[in-house]
N, C-alpha and C positions, 0 to 999 in steps of 0.2 A: 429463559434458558433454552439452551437448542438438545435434544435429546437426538441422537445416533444409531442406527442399525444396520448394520456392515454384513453381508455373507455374500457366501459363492451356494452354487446350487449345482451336483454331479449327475442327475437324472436327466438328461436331455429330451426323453422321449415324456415326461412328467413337467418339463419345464413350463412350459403353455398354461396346463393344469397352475402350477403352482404361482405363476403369473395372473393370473385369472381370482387367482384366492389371495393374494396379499393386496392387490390393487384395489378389489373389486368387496372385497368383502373383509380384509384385516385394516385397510385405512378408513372406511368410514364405519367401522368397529369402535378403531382408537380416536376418532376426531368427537365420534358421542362422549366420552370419555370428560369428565367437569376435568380443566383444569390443561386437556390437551384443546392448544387455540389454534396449527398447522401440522397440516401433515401432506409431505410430496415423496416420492419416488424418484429412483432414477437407476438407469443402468451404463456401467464402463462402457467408454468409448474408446478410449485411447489412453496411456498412460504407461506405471510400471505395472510390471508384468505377475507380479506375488496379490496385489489388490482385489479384495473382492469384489467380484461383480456388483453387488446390487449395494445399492445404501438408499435409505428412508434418513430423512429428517425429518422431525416434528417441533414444532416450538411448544414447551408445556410453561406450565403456570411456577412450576418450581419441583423441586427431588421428590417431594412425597407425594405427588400424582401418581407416580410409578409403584408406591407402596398401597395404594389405595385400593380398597374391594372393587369399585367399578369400573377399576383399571384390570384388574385381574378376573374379572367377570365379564368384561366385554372386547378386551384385548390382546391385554397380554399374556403371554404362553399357553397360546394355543396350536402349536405347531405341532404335534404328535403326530401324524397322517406323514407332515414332510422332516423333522428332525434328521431320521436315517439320508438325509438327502444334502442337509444342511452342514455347510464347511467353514472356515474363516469368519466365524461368527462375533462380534463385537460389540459391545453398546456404550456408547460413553455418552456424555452430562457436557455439556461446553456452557461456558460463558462470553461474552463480550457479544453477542448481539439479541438484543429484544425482542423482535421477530424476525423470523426467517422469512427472507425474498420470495417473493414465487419466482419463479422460474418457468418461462413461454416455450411451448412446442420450437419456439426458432433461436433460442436462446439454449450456450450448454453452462454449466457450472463446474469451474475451475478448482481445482482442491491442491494444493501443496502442501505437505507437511514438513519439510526442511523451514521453511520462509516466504517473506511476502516479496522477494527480489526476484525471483522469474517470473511471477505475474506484474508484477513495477515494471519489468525490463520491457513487456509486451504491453504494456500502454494499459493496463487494467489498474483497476483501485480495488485492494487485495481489503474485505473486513477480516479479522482477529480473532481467531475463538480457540481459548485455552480450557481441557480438561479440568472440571471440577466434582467429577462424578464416575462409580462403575469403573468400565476398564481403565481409564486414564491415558490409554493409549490409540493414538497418537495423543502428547502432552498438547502440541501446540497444532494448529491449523490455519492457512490462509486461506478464502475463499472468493470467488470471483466471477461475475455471469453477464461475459458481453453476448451481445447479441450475434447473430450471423456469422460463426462459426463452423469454419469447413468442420467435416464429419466425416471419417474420424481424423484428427487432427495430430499428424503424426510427426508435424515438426515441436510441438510442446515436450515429446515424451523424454526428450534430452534435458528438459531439463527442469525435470523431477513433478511434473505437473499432470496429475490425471483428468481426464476431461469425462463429464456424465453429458448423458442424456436424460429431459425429462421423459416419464415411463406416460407421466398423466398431468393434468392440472394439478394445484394444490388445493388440499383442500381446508377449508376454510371454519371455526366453530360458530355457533352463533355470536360467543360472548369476544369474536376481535376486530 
């Protein structure tokens, strides 16, 4: 299961800060975590313009990871310092892929949620992952991560395709 976490961040001058503490200290929080096997980062590059900036993917073992004590002991919600800061906040639950890709410092990752036909049209092969969890929104997702992509890429944004950057490696748990 691919677990989601979408926001925007409005403290510009705290951003750094609050980049330093999710990367640095909330993903290999959540990767100790039994049950969480990936976890990467990324920030907007190019796309539609309402998107929030940042999304984390993690691949977990299944839904009740998320309900678990050492999920809530060593990861999750603990944003209180940055919440006043935090906007467009999301989390959803996806299915249709097993583990999440890494995705290389030269490599971006493609996201559409209309369809997988504007990432088909640009010669990519779109994976499928539909809402099964949490916000359930977006219901449906394509996803996509060629390599050597201009930065930022502002002939995708017509059509309908937002493009990340990775923020860091993925990182990886012992048990994948």
């Amino acid at each position: 299961m691919i677990y989601t976490v979408e926001c925007s961040f409005t403290d510009q001058a705290a951003e750094n800060e609050w980049n330093a503490f999710y990367s640095d200290e909330k993903l290999p929080a959540l990767i100790s975590v039994k049950g969480f096997l990936t976890s990467q980062r990324f920030r907007l590059s190019g796309g539609i313009p309402s998107t929030p900036t940042y999304l984390a993917i993690h691949t977990i073992a299944n839904e009740g990871v998320l309900e678990s004590a050492d999920y809530h002991q060593n990861g999750g919600g603990n944003f209180a310092k940055w919440q006043p800061m935090i906007t467009d906040w999301h989390r959803n639950i996806y299915g249709g892929v097993e583990l999440f890709p890494d995705v290389a410092n030269d490599q971006r990752l493609l996201i559409s949620n209309e369809s997988s036909d504007a990432l088909n049209a640009l010669g990519f092969q779109a994976l499928h992952l539909w809402a099964i969890g949490l916000d359930r929104t977006p219901i449906e997702r394509w996803v996509a991560i060629p390599g050597n992509l201009p930065d930022p890429a502002h002939h995708l944004k017509a059509d309908g395709v937002c493009v990340y950057v990775p923020m860091r490696s993925q990182l990886r748990s012992d048990s994948t």
